[in-house]
py3Dmol code that shows the C-alpha trace and the ligand (Angstrom):
import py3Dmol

protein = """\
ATOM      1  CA  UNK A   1       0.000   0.000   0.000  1.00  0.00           C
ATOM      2  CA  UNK A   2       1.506   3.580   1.366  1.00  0.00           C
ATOM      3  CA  UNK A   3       4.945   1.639   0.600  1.00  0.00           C
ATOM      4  CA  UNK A   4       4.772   1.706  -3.149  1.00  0.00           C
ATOM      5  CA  UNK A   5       2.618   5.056  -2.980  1.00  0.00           C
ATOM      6  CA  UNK A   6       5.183   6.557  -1.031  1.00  0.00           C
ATOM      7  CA  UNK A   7       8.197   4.875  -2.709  1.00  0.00           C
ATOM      8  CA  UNK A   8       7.002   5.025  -6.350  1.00  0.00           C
ATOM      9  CA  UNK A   9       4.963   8.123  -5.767  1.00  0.00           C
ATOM     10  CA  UNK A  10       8.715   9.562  -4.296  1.00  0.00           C
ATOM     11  CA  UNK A  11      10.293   8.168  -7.278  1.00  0.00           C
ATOM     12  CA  UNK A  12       8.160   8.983  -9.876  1.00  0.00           C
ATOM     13  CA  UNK A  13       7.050  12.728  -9.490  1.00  0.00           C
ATOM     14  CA  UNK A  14      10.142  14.387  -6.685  1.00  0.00           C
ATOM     15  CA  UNK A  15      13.053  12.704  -7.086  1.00  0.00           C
ATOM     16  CA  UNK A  16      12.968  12.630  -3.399  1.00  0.00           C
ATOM     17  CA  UNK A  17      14.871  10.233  -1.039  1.00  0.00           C
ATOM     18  CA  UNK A  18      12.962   7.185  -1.012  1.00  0.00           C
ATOM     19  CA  UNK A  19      10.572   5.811   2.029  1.00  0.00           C
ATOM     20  CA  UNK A  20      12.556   3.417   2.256  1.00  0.00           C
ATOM     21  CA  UNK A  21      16.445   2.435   2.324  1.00  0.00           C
ATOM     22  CA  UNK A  22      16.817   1.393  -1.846  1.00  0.00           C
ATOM     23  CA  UNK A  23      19.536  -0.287  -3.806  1.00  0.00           C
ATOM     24  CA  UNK A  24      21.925   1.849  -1.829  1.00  0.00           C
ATOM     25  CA  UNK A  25      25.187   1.816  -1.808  1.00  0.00           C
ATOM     26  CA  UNK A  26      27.272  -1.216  -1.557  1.00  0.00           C
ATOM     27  CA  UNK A  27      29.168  -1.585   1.601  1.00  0.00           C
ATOM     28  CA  UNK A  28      31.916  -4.332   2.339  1.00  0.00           C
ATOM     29  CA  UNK A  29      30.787  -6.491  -0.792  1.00  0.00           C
ATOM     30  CA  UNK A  30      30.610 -10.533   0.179  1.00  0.00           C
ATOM     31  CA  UNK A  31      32.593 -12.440  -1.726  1.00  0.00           C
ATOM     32  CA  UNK A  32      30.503 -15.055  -3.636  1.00  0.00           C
ATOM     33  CA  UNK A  33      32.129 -17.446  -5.525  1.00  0.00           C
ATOM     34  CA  UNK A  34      31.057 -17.493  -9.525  1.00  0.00           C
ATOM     35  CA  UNK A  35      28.877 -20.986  -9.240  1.00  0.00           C
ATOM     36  CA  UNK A  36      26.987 -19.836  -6.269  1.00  0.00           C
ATOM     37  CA  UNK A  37      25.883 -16.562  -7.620  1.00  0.00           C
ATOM     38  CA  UNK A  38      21.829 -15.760  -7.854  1.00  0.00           C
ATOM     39  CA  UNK A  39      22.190 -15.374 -11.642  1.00  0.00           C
ATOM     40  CA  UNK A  40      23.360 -18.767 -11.813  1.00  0.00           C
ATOM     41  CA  UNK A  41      21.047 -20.574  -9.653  1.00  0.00           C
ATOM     42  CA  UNK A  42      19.232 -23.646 -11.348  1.00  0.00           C
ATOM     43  CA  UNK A  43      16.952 -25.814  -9.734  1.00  0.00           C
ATOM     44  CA  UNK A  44      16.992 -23.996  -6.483  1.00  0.00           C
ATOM     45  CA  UNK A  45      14.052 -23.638  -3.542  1.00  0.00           C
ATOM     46  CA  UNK A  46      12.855 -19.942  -3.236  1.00  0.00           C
ATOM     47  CA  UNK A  47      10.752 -18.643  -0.363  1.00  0.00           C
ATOM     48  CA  UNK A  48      10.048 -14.849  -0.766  1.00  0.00           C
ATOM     49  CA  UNK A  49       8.336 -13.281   2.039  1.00  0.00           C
ATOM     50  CA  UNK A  50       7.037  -9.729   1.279  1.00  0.00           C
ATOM     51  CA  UNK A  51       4.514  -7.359   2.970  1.00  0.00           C
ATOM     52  CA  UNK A  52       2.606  -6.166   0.399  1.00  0.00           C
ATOM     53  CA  UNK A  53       1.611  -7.159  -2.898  1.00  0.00           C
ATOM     54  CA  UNK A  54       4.093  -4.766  -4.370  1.00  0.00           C
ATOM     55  CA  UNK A  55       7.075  -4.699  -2.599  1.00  0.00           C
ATOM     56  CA  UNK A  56       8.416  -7.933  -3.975  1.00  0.00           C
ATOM     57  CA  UNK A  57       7.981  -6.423  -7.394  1.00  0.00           C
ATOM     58  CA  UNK A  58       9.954  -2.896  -6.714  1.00  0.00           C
ATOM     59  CA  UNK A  59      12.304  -4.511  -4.076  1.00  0.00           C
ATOM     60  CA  UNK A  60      13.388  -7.864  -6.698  1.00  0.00           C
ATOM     61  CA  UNK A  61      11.247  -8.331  -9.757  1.00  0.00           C
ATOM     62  CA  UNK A  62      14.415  -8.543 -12.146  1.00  0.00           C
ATOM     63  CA  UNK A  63      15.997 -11.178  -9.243  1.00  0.00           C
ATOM     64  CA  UNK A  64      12.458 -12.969  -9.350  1.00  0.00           C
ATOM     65  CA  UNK A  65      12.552 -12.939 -13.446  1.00  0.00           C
ATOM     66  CA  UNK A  66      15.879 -14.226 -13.782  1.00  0.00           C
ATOM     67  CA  UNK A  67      15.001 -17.081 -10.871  1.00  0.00           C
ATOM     68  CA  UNK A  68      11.981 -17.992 -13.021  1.00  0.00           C
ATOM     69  CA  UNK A  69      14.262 -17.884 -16.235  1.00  0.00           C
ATOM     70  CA  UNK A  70      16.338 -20.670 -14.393  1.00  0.00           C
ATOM     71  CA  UNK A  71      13.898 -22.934 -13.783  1.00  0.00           C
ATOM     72  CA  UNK A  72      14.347 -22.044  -9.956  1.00  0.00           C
ATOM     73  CA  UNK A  73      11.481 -23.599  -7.522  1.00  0.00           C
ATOM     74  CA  UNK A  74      10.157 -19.949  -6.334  1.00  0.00           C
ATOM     75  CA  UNK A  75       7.032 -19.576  -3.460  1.00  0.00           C
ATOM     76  CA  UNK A  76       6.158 -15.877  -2.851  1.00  0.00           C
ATOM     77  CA  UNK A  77       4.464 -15.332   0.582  1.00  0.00           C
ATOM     78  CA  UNK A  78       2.272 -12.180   1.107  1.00  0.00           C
ATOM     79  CA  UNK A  79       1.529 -11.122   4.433  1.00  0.00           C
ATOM     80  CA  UNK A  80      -1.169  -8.363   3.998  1.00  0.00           C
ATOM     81  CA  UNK A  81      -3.798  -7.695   1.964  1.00  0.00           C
ATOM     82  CA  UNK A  82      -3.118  -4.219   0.937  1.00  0.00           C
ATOM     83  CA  UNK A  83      -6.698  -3.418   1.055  1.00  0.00           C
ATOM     84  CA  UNK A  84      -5.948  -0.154   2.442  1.00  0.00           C
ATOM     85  CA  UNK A  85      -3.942   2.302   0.398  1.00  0.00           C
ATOM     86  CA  UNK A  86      -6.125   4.193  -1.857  1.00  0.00           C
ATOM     87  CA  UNK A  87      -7.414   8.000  -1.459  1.00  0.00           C
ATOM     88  CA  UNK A  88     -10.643   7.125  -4.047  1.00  0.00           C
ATOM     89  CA  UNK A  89     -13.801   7.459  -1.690  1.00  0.00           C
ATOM     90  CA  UNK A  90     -15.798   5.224  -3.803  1.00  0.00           C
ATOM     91  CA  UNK A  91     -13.413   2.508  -3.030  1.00  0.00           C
ATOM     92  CA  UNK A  92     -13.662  -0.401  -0.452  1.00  0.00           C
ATOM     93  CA  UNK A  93     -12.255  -2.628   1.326  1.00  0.00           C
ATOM     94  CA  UNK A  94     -12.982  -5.524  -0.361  1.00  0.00           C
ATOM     95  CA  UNK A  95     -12.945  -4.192  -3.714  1.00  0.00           C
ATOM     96  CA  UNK A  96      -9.020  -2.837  -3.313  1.00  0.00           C
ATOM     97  CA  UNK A  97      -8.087  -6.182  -1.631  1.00  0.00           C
ATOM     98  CA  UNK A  98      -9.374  -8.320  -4.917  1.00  0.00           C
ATOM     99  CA  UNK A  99      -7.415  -5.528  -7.161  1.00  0.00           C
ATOM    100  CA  UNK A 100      -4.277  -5.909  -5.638  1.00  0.00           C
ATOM    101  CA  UNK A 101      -4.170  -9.346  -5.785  1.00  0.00           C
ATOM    102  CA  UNK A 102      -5.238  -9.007  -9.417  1.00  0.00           C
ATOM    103  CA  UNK A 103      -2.158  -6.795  -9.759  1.00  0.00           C
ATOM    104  CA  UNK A 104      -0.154  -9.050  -8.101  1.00  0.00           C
ATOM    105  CA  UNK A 105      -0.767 -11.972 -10.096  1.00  0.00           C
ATOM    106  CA  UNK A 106      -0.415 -10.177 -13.531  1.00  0.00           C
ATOM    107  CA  UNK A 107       3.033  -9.349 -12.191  1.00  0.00           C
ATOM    108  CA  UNK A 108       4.102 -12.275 -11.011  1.00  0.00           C
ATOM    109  CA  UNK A 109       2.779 -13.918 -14.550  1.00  0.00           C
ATOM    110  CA  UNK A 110       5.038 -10.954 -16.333  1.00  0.00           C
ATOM    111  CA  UNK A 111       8.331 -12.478 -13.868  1.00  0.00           C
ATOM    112  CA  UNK A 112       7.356 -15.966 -14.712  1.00  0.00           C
ATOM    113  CA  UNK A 113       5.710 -17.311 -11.583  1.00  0.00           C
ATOM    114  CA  UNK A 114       1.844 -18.849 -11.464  1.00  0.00           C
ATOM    115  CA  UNK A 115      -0.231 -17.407  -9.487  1.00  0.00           C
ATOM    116  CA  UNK A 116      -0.598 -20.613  -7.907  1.00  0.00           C
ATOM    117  CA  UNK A 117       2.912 -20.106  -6.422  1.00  0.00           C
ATOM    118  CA  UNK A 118       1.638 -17.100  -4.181  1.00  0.00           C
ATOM    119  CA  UNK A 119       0.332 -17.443  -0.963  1.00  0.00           C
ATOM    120  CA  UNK A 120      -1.460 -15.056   0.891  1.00  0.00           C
ATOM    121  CA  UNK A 121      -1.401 -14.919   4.430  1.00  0.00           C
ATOM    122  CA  UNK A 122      -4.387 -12.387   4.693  1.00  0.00           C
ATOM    123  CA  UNK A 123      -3.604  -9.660   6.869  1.00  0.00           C
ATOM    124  CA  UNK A 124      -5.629  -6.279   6.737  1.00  0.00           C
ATOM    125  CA  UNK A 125      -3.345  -3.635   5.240  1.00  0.00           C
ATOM    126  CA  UNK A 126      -1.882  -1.683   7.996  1.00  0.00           C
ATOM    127  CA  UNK A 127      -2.564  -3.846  11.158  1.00  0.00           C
ATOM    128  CA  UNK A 128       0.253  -6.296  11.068  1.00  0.00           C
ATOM    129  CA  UNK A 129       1.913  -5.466  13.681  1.00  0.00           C
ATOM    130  CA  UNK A 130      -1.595  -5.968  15.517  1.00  0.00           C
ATOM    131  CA  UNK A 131      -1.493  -9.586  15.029  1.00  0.00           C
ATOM    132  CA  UNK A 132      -0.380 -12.095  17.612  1.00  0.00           C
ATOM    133  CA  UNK A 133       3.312 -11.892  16.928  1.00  0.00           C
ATOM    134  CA  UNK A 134       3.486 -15.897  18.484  1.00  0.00           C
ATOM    135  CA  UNK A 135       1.225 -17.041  15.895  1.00  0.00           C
ATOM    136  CA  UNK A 136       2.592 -14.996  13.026  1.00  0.00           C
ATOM    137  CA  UNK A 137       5.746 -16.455  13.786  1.00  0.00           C
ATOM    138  CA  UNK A 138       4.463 -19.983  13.718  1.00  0.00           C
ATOM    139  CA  UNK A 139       2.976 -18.917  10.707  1.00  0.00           C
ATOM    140  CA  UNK A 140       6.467 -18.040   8.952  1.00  0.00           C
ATOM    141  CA  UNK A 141       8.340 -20.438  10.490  1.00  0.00           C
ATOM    142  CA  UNK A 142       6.025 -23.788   9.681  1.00  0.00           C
ATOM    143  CA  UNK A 143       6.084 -22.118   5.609  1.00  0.00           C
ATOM    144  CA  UNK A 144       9.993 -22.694   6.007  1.00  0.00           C
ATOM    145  CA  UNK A 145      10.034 -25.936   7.579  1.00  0.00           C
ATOM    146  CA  UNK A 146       7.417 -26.825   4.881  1.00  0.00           C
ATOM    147  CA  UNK A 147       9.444 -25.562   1.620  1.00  0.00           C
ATOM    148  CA  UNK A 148      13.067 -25.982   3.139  1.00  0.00           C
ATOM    149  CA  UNK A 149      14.294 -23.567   1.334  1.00  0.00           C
ATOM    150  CA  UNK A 150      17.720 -23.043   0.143  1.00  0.00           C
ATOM    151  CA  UNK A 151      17.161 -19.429   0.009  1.00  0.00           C
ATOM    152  CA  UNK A 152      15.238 -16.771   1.910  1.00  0.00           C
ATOM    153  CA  UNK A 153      14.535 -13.110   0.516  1.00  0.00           C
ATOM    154  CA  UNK A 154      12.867 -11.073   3.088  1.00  0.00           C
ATOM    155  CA  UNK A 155      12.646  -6.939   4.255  1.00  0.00           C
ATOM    156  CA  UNK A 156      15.590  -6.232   6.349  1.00  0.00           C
ATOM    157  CA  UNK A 157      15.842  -5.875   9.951  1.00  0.00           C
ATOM    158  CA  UNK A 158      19.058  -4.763  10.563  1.00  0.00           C
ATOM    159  CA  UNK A 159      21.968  -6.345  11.162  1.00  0.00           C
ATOM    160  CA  UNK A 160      23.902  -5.307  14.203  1.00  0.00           C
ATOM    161  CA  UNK A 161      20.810  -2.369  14.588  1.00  0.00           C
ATOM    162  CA  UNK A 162      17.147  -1.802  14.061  1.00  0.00           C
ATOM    163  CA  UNK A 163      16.663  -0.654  10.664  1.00  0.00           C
ATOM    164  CA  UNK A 164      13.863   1.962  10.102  1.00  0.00           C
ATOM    165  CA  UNK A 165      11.016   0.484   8.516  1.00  0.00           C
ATOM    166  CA  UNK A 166       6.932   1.764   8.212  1.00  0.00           C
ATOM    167  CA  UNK A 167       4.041  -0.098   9.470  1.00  0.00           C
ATOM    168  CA  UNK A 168       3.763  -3.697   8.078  1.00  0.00           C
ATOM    169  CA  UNK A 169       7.454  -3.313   7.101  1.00  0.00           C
ATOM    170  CA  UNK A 170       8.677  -3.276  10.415  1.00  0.00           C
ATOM    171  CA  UNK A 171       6.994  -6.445  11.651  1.00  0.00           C
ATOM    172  CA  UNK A 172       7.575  -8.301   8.452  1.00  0.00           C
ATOM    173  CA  UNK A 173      10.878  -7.806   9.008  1.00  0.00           C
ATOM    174  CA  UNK A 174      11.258  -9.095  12.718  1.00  0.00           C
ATOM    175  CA  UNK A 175       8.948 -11.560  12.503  1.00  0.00           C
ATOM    176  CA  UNK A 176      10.429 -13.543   9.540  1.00  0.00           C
ATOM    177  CA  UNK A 177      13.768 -12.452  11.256  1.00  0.00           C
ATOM    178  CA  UNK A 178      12.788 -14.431  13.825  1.00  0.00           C
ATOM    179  CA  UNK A 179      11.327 -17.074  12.401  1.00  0.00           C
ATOM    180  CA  UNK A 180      14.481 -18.167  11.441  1.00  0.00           C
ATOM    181  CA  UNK A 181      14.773 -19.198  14.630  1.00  0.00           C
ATOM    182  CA  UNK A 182      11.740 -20.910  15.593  1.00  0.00           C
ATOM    183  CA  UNK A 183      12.014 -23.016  12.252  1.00  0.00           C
ATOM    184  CA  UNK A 184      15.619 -24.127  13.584  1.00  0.00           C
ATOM    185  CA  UNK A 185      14.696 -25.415  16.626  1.00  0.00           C
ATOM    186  CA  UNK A 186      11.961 -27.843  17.519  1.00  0.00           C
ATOM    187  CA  UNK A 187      11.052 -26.860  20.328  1.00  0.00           C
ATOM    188  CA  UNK A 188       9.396 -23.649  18.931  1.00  0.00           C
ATOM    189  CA  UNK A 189       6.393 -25.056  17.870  1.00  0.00           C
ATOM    190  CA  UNK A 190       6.500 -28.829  18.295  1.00  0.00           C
ATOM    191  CA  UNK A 191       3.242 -29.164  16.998  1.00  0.00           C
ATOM    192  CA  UNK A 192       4.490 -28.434  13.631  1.00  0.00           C
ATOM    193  CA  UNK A 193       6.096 -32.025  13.906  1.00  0.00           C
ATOM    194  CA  UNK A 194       3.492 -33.451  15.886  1.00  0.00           C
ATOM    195  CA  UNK A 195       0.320 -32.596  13.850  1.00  0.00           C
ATOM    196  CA  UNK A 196       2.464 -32.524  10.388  1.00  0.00           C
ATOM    197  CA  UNK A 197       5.761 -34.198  10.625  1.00  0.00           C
ATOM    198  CA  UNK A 198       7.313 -31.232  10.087  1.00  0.00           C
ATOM    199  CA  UNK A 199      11.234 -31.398  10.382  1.00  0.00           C
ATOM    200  CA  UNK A 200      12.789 -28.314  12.059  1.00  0.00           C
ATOM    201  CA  UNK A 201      14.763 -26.617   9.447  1.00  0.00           C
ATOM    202  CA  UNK A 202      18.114 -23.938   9.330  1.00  0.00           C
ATOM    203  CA  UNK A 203      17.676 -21.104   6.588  1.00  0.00           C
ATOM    204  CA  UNK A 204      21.238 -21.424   4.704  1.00  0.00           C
ATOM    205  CA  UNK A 205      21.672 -18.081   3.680  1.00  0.00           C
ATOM    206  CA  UNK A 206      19.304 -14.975   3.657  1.00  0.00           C
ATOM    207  CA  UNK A 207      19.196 -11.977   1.159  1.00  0.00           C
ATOM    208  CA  UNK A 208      17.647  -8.849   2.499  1.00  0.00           C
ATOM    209  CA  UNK A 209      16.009  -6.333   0.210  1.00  0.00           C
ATOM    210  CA  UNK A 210      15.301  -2.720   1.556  1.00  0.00           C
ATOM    211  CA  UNK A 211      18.345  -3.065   2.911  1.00  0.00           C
ATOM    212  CA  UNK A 212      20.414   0.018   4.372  1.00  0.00           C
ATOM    213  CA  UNK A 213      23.852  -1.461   3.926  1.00  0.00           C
ATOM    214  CA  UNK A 214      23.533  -3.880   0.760  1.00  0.00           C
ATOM    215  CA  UNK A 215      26.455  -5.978   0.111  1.00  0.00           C
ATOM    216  CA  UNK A 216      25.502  -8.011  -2.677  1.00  0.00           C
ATOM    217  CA  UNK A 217      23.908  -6.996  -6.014  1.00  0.00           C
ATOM    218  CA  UNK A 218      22.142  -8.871  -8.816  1.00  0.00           C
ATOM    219  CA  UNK A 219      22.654  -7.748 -12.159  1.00  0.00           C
ATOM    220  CA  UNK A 220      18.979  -7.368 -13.832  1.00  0.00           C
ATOM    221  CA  UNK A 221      19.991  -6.261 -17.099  1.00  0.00           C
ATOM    222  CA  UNK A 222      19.121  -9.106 -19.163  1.00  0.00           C
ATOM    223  CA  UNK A 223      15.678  -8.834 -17.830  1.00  0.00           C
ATOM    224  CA  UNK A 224      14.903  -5.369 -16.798  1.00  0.00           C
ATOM    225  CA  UNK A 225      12.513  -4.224 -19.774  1.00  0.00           C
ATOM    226  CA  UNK A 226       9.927  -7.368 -17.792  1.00  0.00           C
ATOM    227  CA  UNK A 227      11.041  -5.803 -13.730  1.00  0.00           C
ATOM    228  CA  UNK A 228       9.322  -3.002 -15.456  1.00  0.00           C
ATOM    229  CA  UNK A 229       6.272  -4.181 -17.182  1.00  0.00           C
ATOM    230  CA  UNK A 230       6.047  -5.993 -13.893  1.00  0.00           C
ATOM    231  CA  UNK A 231       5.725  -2.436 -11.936  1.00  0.00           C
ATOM    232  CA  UNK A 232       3.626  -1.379 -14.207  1.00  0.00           C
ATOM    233  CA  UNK A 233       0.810  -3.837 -13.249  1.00  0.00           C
ATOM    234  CA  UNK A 234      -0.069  -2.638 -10.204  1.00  0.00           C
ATOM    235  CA  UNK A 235      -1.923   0.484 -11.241  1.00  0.00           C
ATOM    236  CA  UNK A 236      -3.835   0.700  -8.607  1.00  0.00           C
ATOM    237  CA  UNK A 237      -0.677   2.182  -6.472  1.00  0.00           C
ATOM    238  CA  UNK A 238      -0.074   5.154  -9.054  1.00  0.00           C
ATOM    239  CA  UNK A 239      -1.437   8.399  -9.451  1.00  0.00           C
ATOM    240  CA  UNK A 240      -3.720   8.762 -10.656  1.00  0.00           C
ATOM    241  CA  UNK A 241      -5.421   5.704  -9.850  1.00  0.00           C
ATOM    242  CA  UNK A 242      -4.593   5.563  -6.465  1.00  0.00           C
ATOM    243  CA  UNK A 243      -6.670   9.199  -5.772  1.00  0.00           C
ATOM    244  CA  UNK A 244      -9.379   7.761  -8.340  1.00  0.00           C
ATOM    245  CA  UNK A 245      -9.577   4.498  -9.786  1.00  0.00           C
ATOM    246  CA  UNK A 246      -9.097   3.123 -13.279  1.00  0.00           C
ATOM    247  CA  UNK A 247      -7.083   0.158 -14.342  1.00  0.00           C
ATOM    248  CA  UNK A 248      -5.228   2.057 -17.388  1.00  0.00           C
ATOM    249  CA  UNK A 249      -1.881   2.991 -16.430  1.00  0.00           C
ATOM    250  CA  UNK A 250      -1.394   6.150 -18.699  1.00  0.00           C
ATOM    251  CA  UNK A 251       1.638   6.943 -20.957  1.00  0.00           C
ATOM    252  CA  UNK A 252       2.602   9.703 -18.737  1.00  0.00           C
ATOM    253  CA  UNK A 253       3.019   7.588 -15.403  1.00  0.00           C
ATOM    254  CA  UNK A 254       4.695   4.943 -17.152  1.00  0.00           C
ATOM    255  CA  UNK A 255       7.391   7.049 -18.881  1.00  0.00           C
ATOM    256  CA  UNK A 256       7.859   8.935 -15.702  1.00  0.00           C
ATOM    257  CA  UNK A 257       8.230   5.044 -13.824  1.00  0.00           C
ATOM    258  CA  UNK A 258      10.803   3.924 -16.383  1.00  0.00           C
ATOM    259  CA  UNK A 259      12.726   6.430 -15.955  1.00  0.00           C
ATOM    260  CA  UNK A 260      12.835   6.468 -12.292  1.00  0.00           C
ATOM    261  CA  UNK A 261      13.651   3.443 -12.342  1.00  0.00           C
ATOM    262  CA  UNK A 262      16.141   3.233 -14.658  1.00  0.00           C
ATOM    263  CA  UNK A 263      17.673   6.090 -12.810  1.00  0.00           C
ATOM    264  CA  UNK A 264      17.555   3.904  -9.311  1.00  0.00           C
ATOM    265  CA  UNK A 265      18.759   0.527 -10.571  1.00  0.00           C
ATOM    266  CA  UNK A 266      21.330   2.180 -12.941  1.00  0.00           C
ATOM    267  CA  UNK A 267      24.873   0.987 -11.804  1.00  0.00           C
ATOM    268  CA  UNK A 268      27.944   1.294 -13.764  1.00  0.00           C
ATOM    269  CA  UNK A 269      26.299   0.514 -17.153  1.00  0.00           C
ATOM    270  CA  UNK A 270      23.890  -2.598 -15.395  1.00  0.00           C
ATOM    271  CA  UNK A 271      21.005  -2.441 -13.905  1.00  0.00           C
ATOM    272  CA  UNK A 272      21.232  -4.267 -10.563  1.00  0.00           C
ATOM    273  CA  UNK A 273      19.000  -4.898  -7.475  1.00  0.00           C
ATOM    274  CA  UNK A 274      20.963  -4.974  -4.054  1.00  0.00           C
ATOM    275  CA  UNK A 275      20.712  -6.935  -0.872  1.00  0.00           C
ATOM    276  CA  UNK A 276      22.175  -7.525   2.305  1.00  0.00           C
ATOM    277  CA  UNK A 277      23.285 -11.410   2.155  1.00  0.00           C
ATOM    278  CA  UNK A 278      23.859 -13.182   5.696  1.00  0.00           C
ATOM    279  CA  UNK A 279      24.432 -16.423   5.637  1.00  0.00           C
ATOM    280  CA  UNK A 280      23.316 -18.925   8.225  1.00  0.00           C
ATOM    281  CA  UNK A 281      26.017 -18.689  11.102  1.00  0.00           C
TER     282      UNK A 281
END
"""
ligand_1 = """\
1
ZN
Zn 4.920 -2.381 1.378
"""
view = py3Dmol.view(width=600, height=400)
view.addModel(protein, "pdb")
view.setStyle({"model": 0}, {"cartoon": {"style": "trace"}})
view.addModel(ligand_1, "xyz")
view.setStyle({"model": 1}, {"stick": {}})
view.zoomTo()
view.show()
C-alpha cells in the first residue's frame, strides 16, 4: 500500500529520497564465488516473504525474473492484503483487496511465476503489527520448515541495529527475522512435527532487500525491460489511480516510472538490485 505510494509516488514525481532504504550503496561487498551466484542458480528452492503485494515487485522483480528464467522452484508469501492504500472514496475494502491481488498476479505472470505459487497470508493492510506476533511467527516459520528452502529473501531488519522500517514493514521484518529461529529449533512449535511431521529446518543463507547497507547486487539487465512491465501492473498504487480508480496505467506515469527506475537501478552501465546477504552462522 503507502509503501509503493510513497516509494514510487517519491520516485516517480520528486526525485525525493525514497521511504525506504533502496539499492543503496554497496558496503563491504561478500565475496561469492562465480557458481553460487543468484544469476546462476538452477533448480533452487525460493521462499520470498514480502509485505505487500508490491514490494516484492519494486524490491526484486528482475531477481524474481531471472530465478523464473532458471527454472528455480520460487514460493512468494504475502503477508497483507493491501486493502488499504487508496485516497478514491468510492473505493472499499474488499474491492481494493481483490485488485491488488489481481495486480499481483499479472506481475508475477510478467516475472514468470503462477499465481498458484503465491500465498497469501491475509492480513488487513496496515494492522500487522496488531497480530499475535506468536502465531505470526508460527505462521512463517512452519512455511519454512514446509518448503526448506535453500534461500530466503525477506525486508531487512538490521543487522547489528534496528533498521527503520513503516508499518507492516517493520513487523515483516522481525517476525520472519525471527522465524528463522523458531524453524531451527523444535522446540518452537512442536506441533508443527506433531500434527504434520514437520522437520525443524536452518535457513542457509538470507538476502535482504530494503536493505540500508547492501552488500551483494544482482545484475537485472538481461531482464529489466519485464522488472518493469512488472511495476507497471499494479496500477492501482499510481497516481492517478490511487486518488481515483481506473485500471489504465497512462503513458505519462509509465514514462515517468521507467525512468525512475532506470535512474535507481542504474549501476555502472547494469542495472542491478541490491541486498544484504547473511548467511546462516
Ligand atoms: Zn509495502
Amino acid at each position: 500500500m503507502r509503501s509503493a505510494v510513497i516509494l514510487l509516488s517519491a520516485m516517480l514525481f520528486a526525485g525525493a529520497v525514497p521511504a525506504q532504504p533502496f539499492n543503496q550503496p554497496l558496503v563491504d561487498a561478500a565475496e561469492v564465488p562465480e557458481t553460487d551466484r543468484v544469476e546462476n542458480w538452477t533448480g533452487k528452492s525460493v521462499l520470498v516473504f514480502t509485505p505487500h503485494p508490491d514490494d516484492d515487485t519494486f524490491s526484486m522483480g528482475g531477481t524474481l525474473a531471472l530465478l523464473a528464467e532458471k527454472g528455480n522452484d520460487i514460493h512468494i508469501v504475502i503477508f497483507t492484503n493491501d486493502n488499504k492504500g487508496s485516497k478514491d472514496p468510492e473505493m472499499t475494502r474488499e474491492r481494493l483487496a481483490r485488485i491488488r491481488r489481481a495486480e499481483e498476479e499479472e506481475a508475477c505472470r510478467v516475472l514468470g511465476i503462477g499465481k498458484e505459487r503465491i500465498l497469501w497470508l491475509g492480513y488487513e493492510d496496515g494492522d500487522l503489527e496488531y497480530a499475535d506476533p506468536q502465531r505470526l511467527r508460527g505462521e512463517v516459520a512452519r512455511l519454512i520448515k514446509v518448503y526448506r528452502p535453500d534461500a530466503v529473501f525477506t525486508i531487512d531488519p538490521g543487522a547489528d541495529w534496528e533498521q527503520w522500517h513503516k508499518t507492516d514493514h517493520r513487523m515483516a521484518a522481525g517476525i520472519t527475522k525471527d522465524a528463522f529461529i523458531a524453524a531451527e529449533w523444535h522446540l518452537y512449535y512442536p506441533q508443527h512435527q506433531l500434527d504434520e511431521g514437520l522437520e525443524a529446518y536452518s535457513v542457509p543463507v538470507a538476502y535482504y532487500y530494503y536493505a540500508q547497507k547492501p552488500n551483494y547486487e544482482v545484475d537485472i539487465t538481461g531482464v529489466f525491460d519485464k522488472k518493469l512491465e512488472a511495476s507497471a501492473a499494479h496500477v492501482s498504487q499510481f497516481p492517478p489511480s490511487v486518488n481515483k480508480y481506473t485500471p489504465e496505467l497512462s503513458d505519462m506515469v509509465r514514462t515517468m516510472l521507467e525512468s525512475r527506475a532506470r535512474e535507481m537501478h542504474e549501476a555502472d552501465g547494469r542495472y542491478v538490485e541490491r541486498f544484504r546477504r547473511e548467511e546462516a552462522p
